[in-house]
C-alpha distance (Angstrom), angle and dihedral (degrees) to the residues before:
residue distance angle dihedral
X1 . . .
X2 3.93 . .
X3 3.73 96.9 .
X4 4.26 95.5 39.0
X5 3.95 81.2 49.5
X6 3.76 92.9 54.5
X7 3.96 102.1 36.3
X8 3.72 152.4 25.6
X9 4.21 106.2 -75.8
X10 4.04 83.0 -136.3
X11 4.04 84.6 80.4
X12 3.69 105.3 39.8
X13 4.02 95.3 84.7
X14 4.59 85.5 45.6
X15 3.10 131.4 -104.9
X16 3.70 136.5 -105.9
X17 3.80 128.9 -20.3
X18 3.56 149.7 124.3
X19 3.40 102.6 -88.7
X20 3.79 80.2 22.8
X21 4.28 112.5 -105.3
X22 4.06 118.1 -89.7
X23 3.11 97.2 -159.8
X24 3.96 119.6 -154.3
X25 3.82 113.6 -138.9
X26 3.95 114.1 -138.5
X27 3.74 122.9 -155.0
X28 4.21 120.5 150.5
X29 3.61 89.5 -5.2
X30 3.58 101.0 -60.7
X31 3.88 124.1 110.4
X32 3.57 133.7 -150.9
X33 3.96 142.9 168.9
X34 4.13 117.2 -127.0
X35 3.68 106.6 -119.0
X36 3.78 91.9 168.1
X37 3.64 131.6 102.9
X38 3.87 111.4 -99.5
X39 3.81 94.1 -115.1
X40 4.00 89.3 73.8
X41 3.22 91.0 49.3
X42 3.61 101.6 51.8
X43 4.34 76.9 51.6
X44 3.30 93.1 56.8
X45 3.62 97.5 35.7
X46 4.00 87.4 65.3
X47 3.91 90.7 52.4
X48 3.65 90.0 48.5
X49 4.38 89.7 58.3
X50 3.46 85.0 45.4
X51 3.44 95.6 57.6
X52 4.18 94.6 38.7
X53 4.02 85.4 51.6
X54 3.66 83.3 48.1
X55 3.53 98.6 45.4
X56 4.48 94.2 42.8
X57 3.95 89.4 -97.6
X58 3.99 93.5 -55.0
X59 3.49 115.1 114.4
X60 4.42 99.3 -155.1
X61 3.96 113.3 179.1
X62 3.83 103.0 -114.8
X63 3.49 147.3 128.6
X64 4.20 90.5 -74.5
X65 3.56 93.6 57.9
X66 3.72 96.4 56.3
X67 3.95 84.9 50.8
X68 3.93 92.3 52.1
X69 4.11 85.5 41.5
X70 3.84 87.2 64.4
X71 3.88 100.8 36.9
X72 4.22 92.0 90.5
X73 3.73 82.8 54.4
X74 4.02 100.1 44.5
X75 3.86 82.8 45.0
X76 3.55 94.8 55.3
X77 3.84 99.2 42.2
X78 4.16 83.8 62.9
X79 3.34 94.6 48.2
X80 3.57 90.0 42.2
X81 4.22 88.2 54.2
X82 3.49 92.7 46.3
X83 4.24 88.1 56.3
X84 3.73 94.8 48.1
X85 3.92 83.2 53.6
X86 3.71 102.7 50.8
X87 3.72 90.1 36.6
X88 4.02 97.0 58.0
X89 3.80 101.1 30.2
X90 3.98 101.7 74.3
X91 4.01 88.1 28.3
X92 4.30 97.5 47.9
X93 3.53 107.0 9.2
X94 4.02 130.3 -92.3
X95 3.82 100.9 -82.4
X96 4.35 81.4 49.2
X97 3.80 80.5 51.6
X98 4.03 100.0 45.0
X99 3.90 90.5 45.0
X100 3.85 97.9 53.1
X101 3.38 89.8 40.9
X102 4.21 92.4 53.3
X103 3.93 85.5 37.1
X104 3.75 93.5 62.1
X105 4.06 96.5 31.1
X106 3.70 95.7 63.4
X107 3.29 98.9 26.5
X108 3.61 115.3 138.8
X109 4.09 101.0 -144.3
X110 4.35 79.9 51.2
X111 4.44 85.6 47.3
X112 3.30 96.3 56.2
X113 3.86 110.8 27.4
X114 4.02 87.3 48.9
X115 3.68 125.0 27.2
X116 4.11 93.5 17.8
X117 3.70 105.7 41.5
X118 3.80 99.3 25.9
X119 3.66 96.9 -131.5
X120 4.11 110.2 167.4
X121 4.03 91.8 -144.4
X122 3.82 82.8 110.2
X123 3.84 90.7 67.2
X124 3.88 92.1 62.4
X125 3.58 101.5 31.2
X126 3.99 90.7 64.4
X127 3.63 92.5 60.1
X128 3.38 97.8 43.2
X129 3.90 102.0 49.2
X130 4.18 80.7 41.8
X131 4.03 88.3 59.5
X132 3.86 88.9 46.9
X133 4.12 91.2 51.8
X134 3.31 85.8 44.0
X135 3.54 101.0 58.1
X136 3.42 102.1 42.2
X137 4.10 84.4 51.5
X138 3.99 85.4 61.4
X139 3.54 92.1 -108.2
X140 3.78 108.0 130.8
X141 3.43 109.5 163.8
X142 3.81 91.7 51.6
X143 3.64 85.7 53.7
X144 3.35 91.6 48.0
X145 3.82 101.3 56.0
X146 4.39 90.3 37.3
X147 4.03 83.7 56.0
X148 3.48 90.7 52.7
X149 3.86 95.1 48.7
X150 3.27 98.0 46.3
X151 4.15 94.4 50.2
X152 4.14 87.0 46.4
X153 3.73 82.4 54.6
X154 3.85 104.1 49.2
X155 3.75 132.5 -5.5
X156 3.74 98.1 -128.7
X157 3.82 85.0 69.6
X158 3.57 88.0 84.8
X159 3.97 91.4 72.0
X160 3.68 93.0 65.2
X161 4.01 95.0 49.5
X162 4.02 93.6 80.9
X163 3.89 89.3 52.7
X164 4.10 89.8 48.5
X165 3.94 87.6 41.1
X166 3.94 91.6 52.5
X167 3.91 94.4 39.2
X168 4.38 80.2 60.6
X169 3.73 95.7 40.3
X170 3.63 93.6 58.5
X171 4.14 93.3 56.4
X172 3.76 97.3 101.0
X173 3.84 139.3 -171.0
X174 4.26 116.6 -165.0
X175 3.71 81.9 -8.4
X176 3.84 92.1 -59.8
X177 3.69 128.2 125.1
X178 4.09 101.7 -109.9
X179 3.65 99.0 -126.2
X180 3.70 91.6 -149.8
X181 3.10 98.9 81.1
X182 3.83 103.9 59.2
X183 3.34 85.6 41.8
X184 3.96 97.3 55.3
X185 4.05 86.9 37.7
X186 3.79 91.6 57.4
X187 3.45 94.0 44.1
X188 3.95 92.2 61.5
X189 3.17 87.5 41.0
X190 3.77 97.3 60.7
X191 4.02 97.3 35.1
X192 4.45 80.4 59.4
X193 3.85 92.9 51.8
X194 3.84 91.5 38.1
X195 3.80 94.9 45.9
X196 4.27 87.9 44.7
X197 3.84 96.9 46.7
X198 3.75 97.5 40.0
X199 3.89 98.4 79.9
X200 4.07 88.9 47.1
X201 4.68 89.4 51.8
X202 4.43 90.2 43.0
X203 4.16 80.7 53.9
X204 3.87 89.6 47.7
X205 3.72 86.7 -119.9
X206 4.00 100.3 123.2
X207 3.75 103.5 102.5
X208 3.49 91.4 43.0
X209 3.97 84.1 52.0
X210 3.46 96.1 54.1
X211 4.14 88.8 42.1
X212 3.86 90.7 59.9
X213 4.04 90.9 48.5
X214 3.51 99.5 50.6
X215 4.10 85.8 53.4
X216 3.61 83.7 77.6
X217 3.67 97.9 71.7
X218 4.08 88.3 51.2
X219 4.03 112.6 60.8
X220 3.49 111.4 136.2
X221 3.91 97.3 -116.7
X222 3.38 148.8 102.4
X223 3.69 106.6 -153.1
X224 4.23 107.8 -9.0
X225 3.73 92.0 -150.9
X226 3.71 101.7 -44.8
X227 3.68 116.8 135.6
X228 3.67 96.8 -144.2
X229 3.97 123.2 103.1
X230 3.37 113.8 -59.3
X231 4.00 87.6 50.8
X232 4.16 78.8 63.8
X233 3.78 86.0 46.7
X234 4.05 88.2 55.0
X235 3.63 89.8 42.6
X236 3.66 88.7 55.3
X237 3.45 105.5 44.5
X238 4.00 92.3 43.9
X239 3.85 94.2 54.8
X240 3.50 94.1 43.8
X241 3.86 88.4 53.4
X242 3.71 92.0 47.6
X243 3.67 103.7 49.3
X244 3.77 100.4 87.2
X245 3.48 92.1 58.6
X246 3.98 110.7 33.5
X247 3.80 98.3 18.6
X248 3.48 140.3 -111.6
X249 4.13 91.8 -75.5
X250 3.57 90.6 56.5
X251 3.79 104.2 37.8
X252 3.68 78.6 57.3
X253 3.06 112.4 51.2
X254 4.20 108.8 30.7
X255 3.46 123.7 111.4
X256 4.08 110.4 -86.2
X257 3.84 126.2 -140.7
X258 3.32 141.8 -179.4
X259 3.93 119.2 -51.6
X260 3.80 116.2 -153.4
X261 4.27 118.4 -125.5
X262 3.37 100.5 -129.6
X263 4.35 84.9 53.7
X264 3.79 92.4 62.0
X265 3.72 99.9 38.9
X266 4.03 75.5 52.6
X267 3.91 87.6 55.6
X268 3.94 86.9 53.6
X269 3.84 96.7 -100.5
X270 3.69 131.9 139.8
X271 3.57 119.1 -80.7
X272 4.42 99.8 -96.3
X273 3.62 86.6 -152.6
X274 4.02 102.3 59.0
X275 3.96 88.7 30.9
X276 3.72 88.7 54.3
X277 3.43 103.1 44.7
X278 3.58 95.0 58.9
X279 3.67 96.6 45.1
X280 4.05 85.4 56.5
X281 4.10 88.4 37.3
X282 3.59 85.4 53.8
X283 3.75 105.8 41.1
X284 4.28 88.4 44.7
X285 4.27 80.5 52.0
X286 3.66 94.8 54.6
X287 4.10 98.9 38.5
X288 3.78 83.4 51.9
X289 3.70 94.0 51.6
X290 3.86 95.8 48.3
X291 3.72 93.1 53.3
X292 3.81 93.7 38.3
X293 4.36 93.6 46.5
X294 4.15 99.0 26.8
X295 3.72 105.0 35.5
X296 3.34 111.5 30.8
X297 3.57 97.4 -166.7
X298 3.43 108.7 76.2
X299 3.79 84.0 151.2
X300 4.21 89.3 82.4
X301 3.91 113.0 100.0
X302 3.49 102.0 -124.6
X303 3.98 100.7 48.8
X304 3.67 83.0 42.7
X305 3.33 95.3 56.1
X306 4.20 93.5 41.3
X307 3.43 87.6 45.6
X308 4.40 84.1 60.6
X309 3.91 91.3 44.4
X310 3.55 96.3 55.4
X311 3.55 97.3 48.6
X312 3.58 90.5 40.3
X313 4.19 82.2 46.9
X314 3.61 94.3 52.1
X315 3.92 97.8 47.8
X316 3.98 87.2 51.9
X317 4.12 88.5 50.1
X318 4.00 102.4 38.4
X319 3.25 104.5 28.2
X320 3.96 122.4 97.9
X321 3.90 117.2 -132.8
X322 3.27 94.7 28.0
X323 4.28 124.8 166.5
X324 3.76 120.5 -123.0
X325 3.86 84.6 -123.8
X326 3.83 102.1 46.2
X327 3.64 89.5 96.2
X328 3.48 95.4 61.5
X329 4.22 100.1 89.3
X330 4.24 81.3 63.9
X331 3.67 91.9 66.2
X332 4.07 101.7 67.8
X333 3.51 92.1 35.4
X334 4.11 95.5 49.8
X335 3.85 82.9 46.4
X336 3.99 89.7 47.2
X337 3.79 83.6 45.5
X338 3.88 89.1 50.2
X339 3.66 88.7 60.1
X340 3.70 103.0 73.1
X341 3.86 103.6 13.2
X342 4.32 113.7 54.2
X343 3.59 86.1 -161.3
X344 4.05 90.6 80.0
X345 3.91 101.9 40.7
X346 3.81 87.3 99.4
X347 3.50 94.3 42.0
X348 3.59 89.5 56.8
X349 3.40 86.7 48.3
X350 3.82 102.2 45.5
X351 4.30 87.2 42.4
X352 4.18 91.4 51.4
X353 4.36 89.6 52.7
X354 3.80 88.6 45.4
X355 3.83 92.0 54.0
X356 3.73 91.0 39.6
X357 3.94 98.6 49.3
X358 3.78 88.8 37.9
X359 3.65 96.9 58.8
X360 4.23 91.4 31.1
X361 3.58 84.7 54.5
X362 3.62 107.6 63.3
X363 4.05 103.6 17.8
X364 3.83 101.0 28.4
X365 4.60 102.3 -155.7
X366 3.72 78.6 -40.5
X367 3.52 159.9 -45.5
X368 3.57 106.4 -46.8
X369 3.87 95.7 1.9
X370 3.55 103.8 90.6
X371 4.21 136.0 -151.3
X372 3.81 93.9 124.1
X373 3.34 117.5 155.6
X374 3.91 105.3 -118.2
X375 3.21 102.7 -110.3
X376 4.34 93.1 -143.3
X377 4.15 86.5 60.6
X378 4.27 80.1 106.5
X379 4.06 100.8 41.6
X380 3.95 80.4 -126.7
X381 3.69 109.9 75.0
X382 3.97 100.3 -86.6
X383 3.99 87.3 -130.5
X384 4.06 87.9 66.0
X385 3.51 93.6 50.0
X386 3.55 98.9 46.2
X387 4.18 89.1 44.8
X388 3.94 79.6 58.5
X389 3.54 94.1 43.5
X390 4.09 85.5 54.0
X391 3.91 92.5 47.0
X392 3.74 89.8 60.2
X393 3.84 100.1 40.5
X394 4.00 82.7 57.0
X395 3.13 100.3 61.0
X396 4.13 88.6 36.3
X397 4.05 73.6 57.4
X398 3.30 94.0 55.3
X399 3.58 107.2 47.2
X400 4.12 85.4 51.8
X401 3.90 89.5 56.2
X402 4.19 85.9 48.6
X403 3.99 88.1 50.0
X404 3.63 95.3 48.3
X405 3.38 94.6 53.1
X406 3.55 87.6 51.8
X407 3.67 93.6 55.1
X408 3.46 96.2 49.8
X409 3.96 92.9 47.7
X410 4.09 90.5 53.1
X411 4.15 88.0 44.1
X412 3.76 85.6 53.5
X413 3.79 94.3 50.5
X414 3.29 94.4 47.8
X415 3.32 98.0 52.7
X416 3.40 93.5 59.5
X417 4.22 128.6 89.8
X418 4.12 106.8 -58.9
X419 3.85 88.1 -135.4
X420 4.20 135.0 9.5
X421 3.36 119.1 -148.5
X422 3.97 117.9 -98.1
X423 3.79 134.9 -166.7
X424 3.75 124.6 -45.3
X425 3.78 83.1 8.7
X426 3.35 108.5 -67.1
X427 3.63 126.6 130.1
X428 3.85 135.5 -103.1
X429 3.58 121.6 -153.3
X430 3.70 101.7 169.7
X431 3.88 88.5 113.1
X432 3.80 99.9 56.0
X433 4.01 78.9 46.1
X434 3.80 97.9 52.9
């Protein structure tokens, strides 16, 4: 915020060099590299002039600035309400439509990721679940250019694209895909990215850009506080480690933490990284194939929006390195999902107390504010049982995607003529019977 505030955004990531520049932002005597997408930080960049006009063009570390530091997040949680409202209520009703909307308003995975912790996930995840409403509204292009903001604004974004890609492929004309629409969806999508990025290549800053991205793929760690499975495969490998020396009790039962890559492949272990990416490559695969084989109609809201959660689900489980919050975009769209399909309402519930606990678990409502969960309460550190907890309610998630599709492949069929007419008149009913 201080540096966006103070300078063009084309500079933040460096500029120039050979290696190209990282360039380490300062502000109250702490430094840090940009690793985000320049669309946050054009976001954030507006709260921080708000808060220097605010503030008589000084920019003091108090209490005020944390409150303008979470305003593009407050702001996009209402906006985000008000689009899970119009979105459900002519599709499911208005009492569909009130409930999602309360469901996501007070839930407590929205609380504390959002307005208490101050996490920007809210900044992407409007976009995204915009693109999706979009394109199941027949509205390409606006899906198109949301996509591509919410991808320049966080990574993650990218797990929702199949989802809004299927919901357009399954818009048909004569049973044929109407190419138009991918076509008018990746055009918006490209003028976003080339309208975000431009600024950052006139300053000479685009390799340096692209340097600070690709730094996402290579933190050193195996699960960075997300209780999900490779925080069981840390776990694992730690107590087993320190058994010889504290015994079995205490290898058990101590507090885990994070466990660096490059330490297990050290123990002789598989590489988390390449072993997690296909697990999520391959879960993301199948999830797309059930919708795009069984269902059919990928273009409905709610199996759209189940469709995202899973994926999003399944990256947050499988995937190495991942963040205790990176789960957090699954929680509107499982309650969105919720709205038209019963099959998810206790996936959206199980999903919102993962992200709650998960977050509770290691930083309380704060650094230095307390109302953690003690993370002993289960004998077993709390954060392995949860990660279990989150391995099961995947594949729980998973076999509720499968039935859906199943349901909406029967409601299809039988929807269709009882009998079709066969030769010398008579009448076939093998289709009503398949």
């Amino acid at each position: 915020m201080y540096n966006a505030a103070r300078e063009p955004v084309g500079t933040l990531y460096g500029v120039g060099g050979s290696p190209p520049e990282r360039r380490i932002l300062q502000f109250a005597g702490v430094g840090a590299p940009v690793d985000y997408p320049p669309l946050a930080l054009y976001e954030l960049g507006v709260a921080g002039r708000l808060y220097r006009l605010w503030s008589h063009h000084r920019f003091p570390n108090t209490a005020a600035l944390t409150v303008f530091a979470k305003l593009p997040s407050l702001v996009a949680e209402i906006a985000l309400a008000w689009l899970m409202f119009v979105a459900v209520r002519p599709r499911y009703g208005e009492a569909a439509a009130r409930w999602t909307t309360i469901a996501y308003w007070l839930n407590p995975a929205a609380i504390i990721v959002g307005s208490v912790l101050g996490y920007v996930d809210l900044l992407y995840v409007l976009p995204a679940i915009g693109a999706l409403v979009a394109a199941v509204s027949k509205r390409p292009l606006l899906a198109g250019v949301l996509a591509g903001a919410a991808v320049m604004t966080k990574a993650q974004a990218v797990f929702v694209v199949p989802a809004v890609a299927l919901a357009l492929l399954h818009f048909r004309s004569d049973d044929e895909v109407h190419p138009m629409f991918l076509r008018s969806a990746l055009a918006g999508a490209t003028a976003v990215v080339a309208a975000v990025t431009l600024p950052v290549v006139a300053a000479g800053g685009f390799w340096n850009m692209t340097q600070a991205l690709s730094r996402l793929a290579q933190h050193d760690m195996v699960s960075a506080n997300a209780c999900n499975l490779w925080w069981i495969v840390g776990y694992v490998i730690r107590a087993k480690a320190s058994m010889h020396d504290l015994g079995v009790w205490t290898a058990v039962t101590m507090p885990t933490r994070i466990l660096g890559i490059t330490r297990m492949i050290e123990l002789g272990y598989p590489n988390p990284r390449l072993v997690g990416t296909v697990l999520t490559l391959g879960a993301a695969t199948w999830a797309l194939w059930t919708v795009f084989r069984s269902a059919r109609r990928a273009a409905d809201l709610a199996l759209a929006a189940g469709l995202a959660a899973f994926i999003i689900h399944a990256y947050a489980t499988l995937s190495a390195q991942v963040h205790e919050n990176h789960m957090f975009a699954a929680v509107p769209l499982a309650v969105l999902a919720a709205s038209g399909e019963r099959r998810f309402r206790w996936i959206a519930v199980g999903i919102s107390a993962v992200v709650a606990l998960n977050v509770n678990l290691f930083y309380g409502f704060g650094y230095g504010v307390g109302y953690a969960l003690p993370r002993g309460i289960t004998i077993v550190d709390a954060s392995v049982v949860l990660a279990v907890m989150n391995c099961v309610l995947l594949w729980r998630h998973a076999r509720a995607l499968r039935l859906a599709c199943s349901t909406a492949a029967v409601s299809r069929q039988s929807s269709a003529p009882a009998s079709l007419p066969g030769p010398a008149g008579r009448t076939d009913s093998s289709a009503t019977r398949t």
